[in-house]
C-alpha positions in Angstrom: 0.0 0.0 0.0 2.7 2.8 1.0 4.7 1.7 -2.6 1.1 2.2 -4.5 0.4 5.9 -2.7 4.1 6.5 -3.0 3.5 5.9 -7.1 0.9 8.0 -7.5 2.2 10.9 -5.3 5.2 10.6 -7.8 3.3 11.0 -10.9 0.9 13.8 -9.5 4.0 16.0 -9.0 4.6 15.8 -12.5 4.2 19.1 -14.9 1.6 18.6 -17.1 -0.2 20.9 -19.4 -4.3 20.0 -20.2 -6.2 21.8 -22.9 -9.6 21.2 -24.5 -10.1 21.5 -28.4 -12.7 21.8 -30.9 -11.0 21.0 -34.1 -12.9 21.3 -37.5 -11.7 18.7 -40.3 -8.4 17.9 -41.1 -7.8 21.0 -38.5 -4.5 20.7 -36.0 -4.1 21.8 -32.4 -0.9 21.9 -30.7 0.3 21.9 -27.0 4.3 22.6 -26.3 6.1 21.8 -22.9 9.3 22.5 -22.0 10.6 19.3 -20.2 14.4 18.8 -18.7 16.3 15.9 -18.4 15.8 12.6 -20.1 12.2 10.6 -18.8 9.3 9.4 -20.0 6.6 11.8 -21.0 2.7 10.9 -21.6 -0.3 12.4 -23.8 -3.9 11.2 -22.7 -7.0 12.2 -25.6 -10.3 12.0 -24.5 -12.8 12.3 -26.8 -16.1 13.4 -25.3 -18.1 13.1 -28.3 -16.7 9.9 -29.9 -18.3 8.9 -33.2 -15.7 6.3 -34.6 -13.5 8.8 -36.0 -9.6 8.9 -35.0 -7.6 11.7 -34.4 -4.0 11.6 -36.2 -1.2 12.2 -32.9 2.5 13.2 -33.0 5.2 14.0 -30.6 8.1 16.3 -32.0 10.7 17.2 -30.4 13.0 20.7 -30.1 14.5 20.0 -33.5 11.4 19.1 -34.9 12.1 14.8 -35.0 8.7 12.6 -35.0 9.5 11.0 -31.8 6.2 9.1 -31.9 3.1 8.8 -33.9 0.3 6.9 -34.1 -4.1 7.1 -34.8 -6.3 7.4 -32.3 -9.9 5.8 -32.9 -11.1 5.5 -28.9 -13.3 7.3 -26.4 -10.0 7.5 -24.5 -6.1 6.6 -25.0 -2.9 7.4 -23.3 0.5 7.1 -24.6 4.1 7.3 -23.7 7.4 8.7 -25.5 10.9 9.2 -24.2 12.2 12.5 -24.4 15.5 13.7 -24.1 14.9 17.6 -22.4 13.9 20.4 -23.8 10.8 21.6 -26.3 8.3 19.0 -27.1 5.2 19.2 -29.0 1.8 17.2 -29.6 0.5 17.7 -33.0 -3.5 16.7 -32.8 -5.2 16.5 -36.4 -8.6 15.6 -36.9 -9.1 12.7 -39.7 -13.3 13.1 -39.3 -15.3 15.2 -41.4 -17.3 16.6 -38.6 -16.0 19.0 -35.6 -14.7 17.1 -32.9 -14.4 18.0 -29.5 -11.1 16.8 -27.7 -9.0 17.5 -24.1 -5.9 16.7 -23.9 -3.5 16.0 -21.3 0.6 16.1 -21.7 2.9 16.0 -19.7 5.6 14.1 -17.3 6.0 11.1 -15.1 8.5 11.6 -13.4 9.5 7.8 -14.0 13.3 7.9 -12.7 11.2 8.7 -9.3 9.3 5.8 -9.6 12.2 3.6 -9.4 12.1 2.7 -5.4 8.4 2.9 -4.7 8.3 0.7 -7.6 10.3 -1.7 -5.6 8.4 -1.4 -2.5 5.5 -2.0 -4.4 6.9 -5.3 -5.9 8.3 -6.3 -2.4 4.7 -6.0 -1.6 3.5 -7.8 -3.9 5.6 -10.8 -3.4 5.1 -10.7 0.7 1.4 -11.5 -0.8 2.0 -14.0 -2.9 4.5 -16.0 -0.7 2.4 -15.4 2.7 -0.9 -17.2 1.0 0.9 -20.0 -0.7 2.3 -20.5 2.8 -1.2 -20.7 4.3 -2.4 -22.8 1.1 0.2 -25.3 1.5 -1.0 -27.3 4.1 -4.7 -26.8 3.3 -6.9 -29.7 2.1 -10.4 -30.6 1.6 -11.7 -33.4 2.9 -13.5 -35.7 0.1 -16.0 -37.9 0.5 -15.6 -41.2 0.0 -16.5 -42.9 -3.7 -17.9 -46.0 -2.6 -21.2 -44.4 -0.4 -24.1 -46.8 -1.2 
């Protein structure tokens, strides 16, 4: 429990930037963050309105390199990138023909902080694991006998 809260403390002190959108067809929105050191970032669309449509996403970084790319065609999707500091961009382009509504989330995870309460959380885990097959050992149930007339 303490490695779970410690997790999510972790990412909630990340920066992140959120923005809503209504994009018109084949229309682009951007959101730019500054980010230092080298980590993993994240971008989470969610798309209020969702028809079946996708929305075309890239991340580009300060010298304008795809680092990442991909369609989104869900209510709701998150993805991750590795960045290397500095200026990063999400590029949203609607591939619908009607308006779409979006909000969108980017920002950091601060995953080189996640590195010991990600062990206390395994630790955890395996206390678990190793405590009930300890208890399930020795357990048996008592069958009745086959030959009851």
């Amino acid at each position: 429990m303490i490695g779970m809260i410690w997790l999510s403390i972790v990412f909630d002190e990340g920066e992140r930037s959120s923005e809503n959108f209504s994009l018109k067809s084949s229309e682009s929105a951007e959101i730019g963050m500054y980010f230092e050191g080298k980590d993993i970032g994240y971008y989470k669309i969610f798309m209020p309105e969702f028809s079946g449509e996708g929305v075309f996403v890239q991340i580009i970084d300060q010298n304008h390199n795809v680092i990442s790319d991909g369609t989104v065609e869900t209510k709701m999707s998150v993805g991750y990138f590795d960045f290397e500091g500095g200026e990063n961009i999400v590029k949203i382009t609607n591939l619908s023909d009607e308006n779409m509504i979006l909000e969108v989330e980017f920002g950091d995870t601060n995953g080189r902080e996640m590195i010991i309460p990600g062990i206390i959380t395994l630790a955890g885990g395996l206390m678990i694991v190793i405590a009930l097959y300890i208890k399930l050992r020795d357990y048996r149930i008592e069958q009745p006998d086959e030959n009851i007339s």
